[in-house]
N, C-alpha and C positions, 0 to 999 in steps of 0.2 A: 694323467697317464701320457698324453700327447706332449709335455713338454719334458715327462722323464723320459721318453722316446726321442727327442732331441738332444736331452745330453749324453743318452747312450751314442747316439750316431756321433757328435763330436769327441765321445772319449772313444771309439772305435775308431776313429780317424787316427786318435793320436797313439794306438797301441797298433794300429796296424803298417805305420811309419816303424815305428819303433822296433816291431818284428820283423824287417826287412834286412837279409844281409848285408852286412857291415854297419847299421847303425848304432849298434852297441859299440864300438867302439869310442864313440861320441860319451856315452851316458855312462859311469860303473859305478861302484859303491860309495864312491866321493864326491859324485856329482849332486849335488841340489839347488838347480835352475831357477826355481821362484823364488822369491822373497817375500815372506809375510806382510812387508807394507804394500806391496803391490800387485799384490793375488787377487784375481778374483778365487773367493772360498768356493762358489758353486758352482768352477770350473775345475778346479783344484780335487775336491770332494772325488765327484764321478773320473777323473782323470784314474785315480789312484784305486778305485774297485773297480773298473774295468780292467786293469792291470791286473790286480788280482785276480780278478773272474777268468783272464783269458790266458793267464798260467797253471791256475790250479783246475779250471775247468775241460782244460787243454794238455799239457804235456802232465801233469801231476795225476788227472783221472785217468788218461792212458795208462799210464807203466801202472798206478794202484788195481785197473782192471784185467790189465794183463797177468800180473802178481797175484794177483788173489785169485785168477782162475773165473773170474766172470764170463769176461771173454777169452777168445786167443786169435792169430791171426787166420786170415780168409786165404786158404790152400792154393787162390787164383789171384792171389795179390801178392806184394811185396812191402809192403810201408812200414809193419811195425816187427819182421822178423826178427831185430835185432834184440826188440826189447822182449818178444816171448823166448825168445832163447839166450835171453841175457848175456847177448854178446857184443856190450854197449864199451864208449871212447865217453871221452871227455867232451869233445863239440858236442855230443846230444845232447848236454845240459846248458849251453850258453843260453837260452832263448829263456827259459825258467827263471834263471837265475838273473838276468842282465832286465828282465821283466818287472821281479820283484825290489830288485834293490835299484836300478836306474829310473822307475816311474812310479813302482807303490811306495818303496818306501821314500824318495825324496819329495813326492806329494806331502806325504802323512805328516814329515817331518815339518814343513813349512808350516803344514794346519796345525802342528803341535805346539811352534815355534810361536801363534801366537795366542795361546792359552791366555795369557797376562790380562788381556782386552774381554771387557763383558762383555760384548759383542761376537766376540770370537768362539766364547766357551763353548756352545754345543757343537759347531764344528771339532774343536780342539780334540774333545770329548770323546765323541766319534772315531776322531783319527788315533787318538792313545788309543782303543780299543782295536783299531783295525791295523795298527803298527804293532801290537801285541803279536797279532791274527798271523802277518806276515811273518816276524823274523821265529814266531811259533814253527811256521811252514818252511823257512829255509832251516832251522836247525834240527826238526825232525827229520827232513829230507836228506841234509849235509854234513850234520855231525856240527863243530867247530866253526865257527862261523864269523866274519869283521862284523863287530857291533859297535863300540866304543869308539875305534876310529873309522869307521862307516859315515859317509855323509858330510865329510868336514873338507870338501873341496878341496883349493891347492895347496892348502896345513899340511894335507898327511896322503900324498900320492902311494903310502903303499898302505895299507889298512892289514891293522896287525888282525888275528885272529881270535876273539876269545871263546873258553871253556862252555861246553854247551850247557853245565851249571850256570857256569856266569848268564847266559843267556837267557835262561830259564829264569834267574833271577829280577832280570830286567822286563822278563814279561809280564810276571807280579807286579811287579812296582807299576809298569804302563796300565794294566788294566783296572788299577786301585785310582789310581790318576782319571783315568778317562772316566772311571764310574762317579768319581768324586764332581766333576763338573759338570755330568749332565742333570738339568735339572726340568722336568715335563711343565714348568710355568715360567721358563725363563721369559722375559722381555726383547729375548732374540732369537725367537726357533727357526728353525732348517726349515727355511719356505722352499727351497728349492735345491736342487744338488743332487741329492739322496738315492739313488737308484736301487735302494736294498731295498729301505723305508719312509721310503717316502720322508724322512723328516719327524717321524715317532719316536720321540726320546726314550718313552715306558718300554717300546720295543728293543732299542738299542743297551738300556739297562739291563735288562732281559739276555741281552745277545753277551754282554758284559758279564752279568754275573755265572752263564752256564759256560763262556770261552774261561773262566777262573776256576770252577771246577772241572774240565777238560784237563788244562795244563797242571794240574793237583795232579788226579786220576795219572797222565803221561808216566809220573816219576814216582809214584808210591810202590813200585816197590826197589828204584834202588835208594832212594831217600823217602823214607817212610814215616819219617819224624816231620820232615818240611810238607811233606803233601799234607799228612794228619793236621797239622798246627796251619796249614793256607785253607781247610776246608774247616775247621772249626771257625776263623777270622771269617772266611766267606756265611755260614749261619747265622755266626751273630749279628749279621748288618737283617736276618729275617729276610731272605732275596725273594726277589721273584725270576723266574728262567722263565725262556725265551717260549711264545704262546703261536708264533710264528714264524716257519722257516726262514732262516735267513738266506734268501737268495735272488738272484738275478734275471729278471724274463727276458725274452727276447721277441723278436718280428720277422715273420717271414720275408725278408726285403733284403738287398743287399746293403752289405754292411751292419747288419742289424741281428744274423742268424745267431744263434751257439755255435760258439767256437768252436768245437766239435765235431760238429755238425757242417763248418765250414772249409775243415780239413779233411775229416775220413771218410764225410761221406757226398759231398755235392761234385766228387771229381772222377764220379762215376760207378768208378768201380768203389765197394764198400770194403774198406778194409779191417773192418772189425766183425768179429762172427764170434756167436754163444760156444761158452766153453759147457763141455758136458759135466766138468769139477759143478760147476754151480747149480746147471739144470738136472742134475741128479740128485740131488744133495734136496733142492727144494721140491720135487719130486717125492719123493721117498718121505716129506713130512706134510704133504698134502697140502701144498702152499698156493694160493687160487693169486698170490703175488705174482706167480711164474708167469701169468697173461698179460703183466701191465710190464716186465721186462723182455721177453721173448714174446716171436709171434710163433705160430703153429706149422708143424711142417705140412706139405700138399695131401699128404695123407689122415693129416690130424693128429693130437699130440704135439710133445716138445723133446728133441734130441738134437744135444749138441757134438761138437766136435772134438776128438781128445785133444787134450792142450799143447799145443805145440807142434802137433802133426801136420806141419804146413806144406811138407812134401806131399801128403797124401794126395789123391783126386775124387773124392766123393761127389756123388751126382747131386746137382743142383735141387734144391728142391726136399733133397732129402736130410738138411739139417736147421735148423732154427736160425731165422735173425734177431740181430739186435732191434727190440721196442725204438719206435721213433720218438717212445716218452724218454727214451736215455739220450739216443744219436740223435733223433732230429731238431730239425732247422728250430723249431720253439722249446724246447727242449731247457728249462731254467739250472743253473750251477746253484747246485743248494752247498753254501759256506758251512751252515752247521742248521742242524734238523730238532724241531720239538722232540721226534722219537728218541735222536742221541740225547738227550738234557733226561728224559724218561729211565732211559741206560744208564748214563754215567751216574745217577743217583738213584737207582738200584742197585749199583758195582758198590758206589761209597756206604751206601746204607748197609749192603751184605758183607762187608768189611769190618763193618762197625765202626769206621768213619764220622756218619753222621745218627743222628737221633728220629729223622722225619718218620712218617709212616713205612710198613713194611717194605722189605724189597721186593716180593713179589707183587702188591700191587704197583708197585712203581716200573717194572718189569712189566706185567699188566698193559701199564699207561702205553709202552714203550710200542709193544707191541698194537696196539691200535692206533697210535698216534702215527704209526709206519702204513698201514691199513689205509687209513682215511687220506696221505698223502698221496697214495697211490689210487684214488679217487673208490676204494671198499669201503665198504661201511663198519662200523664197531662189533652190529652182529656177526658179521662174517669173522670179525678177527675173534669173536667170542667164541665162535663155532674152534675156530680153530685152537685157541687156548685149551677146550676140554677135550685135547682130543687125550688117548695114553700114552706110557712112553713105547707102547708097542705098535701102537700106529702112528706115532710122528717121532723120530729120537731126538729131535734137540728144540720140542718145545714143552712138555710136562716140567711145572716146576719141581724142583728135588728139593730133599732136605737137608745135603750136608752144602758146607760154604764153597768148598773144592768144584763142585758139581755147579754147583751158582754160576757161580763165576763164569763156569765154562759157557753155561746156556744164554747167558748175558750177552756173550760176547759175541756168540756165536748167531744168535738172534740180531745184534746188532750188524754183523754180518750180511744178513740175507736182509736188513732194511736198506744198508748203501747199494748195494746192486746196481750199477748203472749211473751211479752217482757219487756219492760221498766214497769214492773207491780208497781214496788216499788215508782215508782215517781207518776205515777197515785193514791197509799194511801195516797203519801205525799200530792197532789194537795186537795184528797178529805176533809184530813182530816186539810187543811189549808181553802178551799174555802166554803165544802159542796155539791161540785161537782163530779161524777153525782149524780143527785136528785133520781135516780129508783131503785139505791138496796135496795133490799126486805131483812128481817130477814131470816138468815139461820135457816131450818128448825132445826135440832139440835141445836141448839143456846143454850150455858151455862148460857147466860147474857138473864136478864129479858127485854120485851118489845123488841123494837128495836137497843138495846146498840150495837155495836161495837168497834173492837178494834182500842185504839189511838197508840197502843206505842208496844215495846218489851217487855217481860219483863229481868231485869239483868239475868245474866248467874251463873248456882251455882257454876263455878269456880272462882266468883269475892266472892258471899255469904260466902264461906266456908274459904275462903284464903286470901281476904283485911281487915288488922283492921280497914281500915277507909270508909268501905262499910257502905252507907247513911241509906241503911235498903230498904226495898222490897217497892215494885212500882206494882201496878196491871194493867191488862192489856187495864183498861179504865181511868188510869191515863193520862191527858193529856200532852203532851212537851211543851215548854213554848211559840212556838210561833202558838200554836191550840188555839187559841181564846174563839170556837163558844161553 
């Protein structure tokens, strides 16, 4: 632990350089600084999840918890009005963006670049899987996206854009790749690096085979034929998914906190506050979760604040904060959760996708496996399983598929809470689940619009000649249907 507390602090060094105004200019989607014969791997490795930990943990968990009505802004602050009222520019995405593609993906790419070498594979391995992970997370977030000519230095200073199909396509292919060379008896394992897992290949297999059914799940319903036929290829290998959250701890030390945690809330004033969309919602189905994401107001109890109402001035005291298990300073970025692996293979099974056992027990699974992360017990999530649907509405299992689906989703919902935000936009804005957020009261967009997408970063607007042109932030990605 003490020496993956060391590589955390040097890859926090090298992502908090990197975060600093104007260094992006330096690093963009053509840039890949190291070279595979002169890497060190187990610098390389943690360089590249930290990068990720500290965009998705960071700018991608904010706007997902704003969006999804978890949270909204604190009526005595200023930091995140623009994103609950969706009245967002282009520079709010540079930092995201110039994160992912200037240090995770040219890391991952180097670790990729040297597959060839047994000595390399389970790094290599790794990195397919978590270069999946990434360009998964720019083209859900951006639509359209440079992959192809991505990463190829002074070749190709403008990096064309391709089809989030295509993209979609090459995530497959990465994650079949990386699964293909990890092997848990290699003659060269991950002694050291690792900041997810320690170096657990069985693990990262695991992490491999539920990110392959994810990106299935993503696109099944505007390509229903390609998810079906990636999720039957994904069975027949007999997988096994992920037994352990995949995610990132932290230290209460500097340079060492969540990210998070080192933005909205150590600079005093806290500017994220419970939205009442979610604390009513888990409320009303008797959710004993509600303690480990909100705290209780002075009077006891839990009420949040309507979403959006950042004009308002409510008395201190009288509305719920955010859990220091979400904001604070130890506060871990979970990449992807045993409970989603529970869900997404209840979704497929209630689909009729896959063959495994029912989807309500896997439904079941999903739901205590969210329980027990939030340090309850099985009992309690079992208490709460039986309750009816007249004293909890979106946890009784139902009998038609329609209705599944919904509870699926919607349960997956109230297990990200705090966390996994950005996969709860992705689910909402793939399935239309959950059905209850309300218009943020500041709302830019007329009626009840909401955002589908990022918008590009004005470091691609101002610096790619082969920038497609500006995307709004109710433009849909390709496989948003509804």
């Amino acid at each position: 632990m003490k020496r993956l507390y060391h590589f955390w602090l040097a890859a926090a060094f090298i992502i908090s350089v990197l975060a600093l105004p104007g260094c992006s200019k330096f690093l963009d989607v053509n840039d890949n600084p190291n070279a595979t014969e002169t890497a060190n791997l187990d610098l390389v490795l943690p360089s590249a999840q930290a990068a990720i930990v500290q965009a998705y943990g960071l700018q991608y968990t904010i706007n997902g918890g704003m969006w999804m009505q978890y949270w909204t802004q604190n009526p005595y602050a200023n930091q995140y009005k623009a994103i609950d009222s969706y009245n967002m520019e282009p520079a709010n995405f540079d930092r995201q963006w110039s994160l992912l593609y200037a240090t995770a993906a040219s890391d991952l790419t180097t670790l990729t670049d040297g597959a060839g070498a047994a000595k390399n594979a389970q790094f290599s391995g790794v990195a397919y899987l978590l270069k999946a992970y990434t360009f998964q997370l720019l083209t859900d977030a951006f639509g359209d996206i440079p992959l192809s000519d991505a990463l190829r230095g002074a070749t190709v200073l403008n990096p064309k854009y391709d089809p989030q199909q295509q993209v979609y396509d090459s995530v497959f292919t990465w994650i079949k790749k990386g699964l293909s060379l990890l092997d848990p008896n290699s003659a060269y394992p991950i002694e050291s690096g690792d900041l997810i897992y320690g170096g657990d290949v069985d693990s990262w297999i695991g992490f491999g085979n539920t990110m392959w059914l994810r990106a299935a799940m993503r696109i099944c319903r505007v390509d229903e034929a390609k998810a079906k036929s990636e999720i039957s290829a994904l069975f027949a290998t007999n997988p096994t998914f992920i037994q352990d959250d995949a995610q990132m701890e932290f230290q209460n030390v500097g340079g060492a906190r969540s990210p998070i945690y080192a933005e909205a809330v150590a600079l005093q004033v806290i500017n994220i506050r419970s939205s009442a969309t979610a604390i009513d919602r888990l409320k009303a189905n008797n959710d004993p979760r509600i303690a480990k994401y909100y705290s209780q107001i002075s009077a006891g109890g839990y009420v949040g604040l309507l979403q959006g109402d950042y004009n308002s001035q409510p008395t201190p005291g009288t509305y719920s904060s955010v859990s220091l298990n979400c904001i604070g300073p130890v506060a871990p970025v979970r990449l992807l959760s045993v409970a989603e692996s529970y869900f997404l293979r209840s979704e497929a099974r209630a689909r009729g996708y896959s063959t495994e056992s029912d989807a309500q027990s896997l439904y079941n699974e999903g739901v205590r496996a969210s329980f027990t992360t939030q340090g309850l017990t099985t009992a309690a999530a079992d208490t709460y399983l039986a309750q009816s649907s007249a004293d909890a509405p979106d946890v009784a299992w139902p009998g038609d598929m329609a209705t599944q689906i919904k509870r699926i989703i919607t349960q997956k919902y109230f297990a990200f809470c705090g966390n996994e935000t950005f996969e709860a936009w992705c689910d909402w804005r793939r399935t239309g689940y959950p059905d209850f957020l309300i218009r943020s009261v500041n709302s830019a967009f007329p009626g009840d619009t909401k955002p589908t997408r990022f918008l590009y970063p004005n470091v691609e607007i101002t610096r790619n000649g082969n920038f497609p042109g500006a995307k709004l932030l109710t433009d849909k990605v390709w496989w948003d249907i509804d």
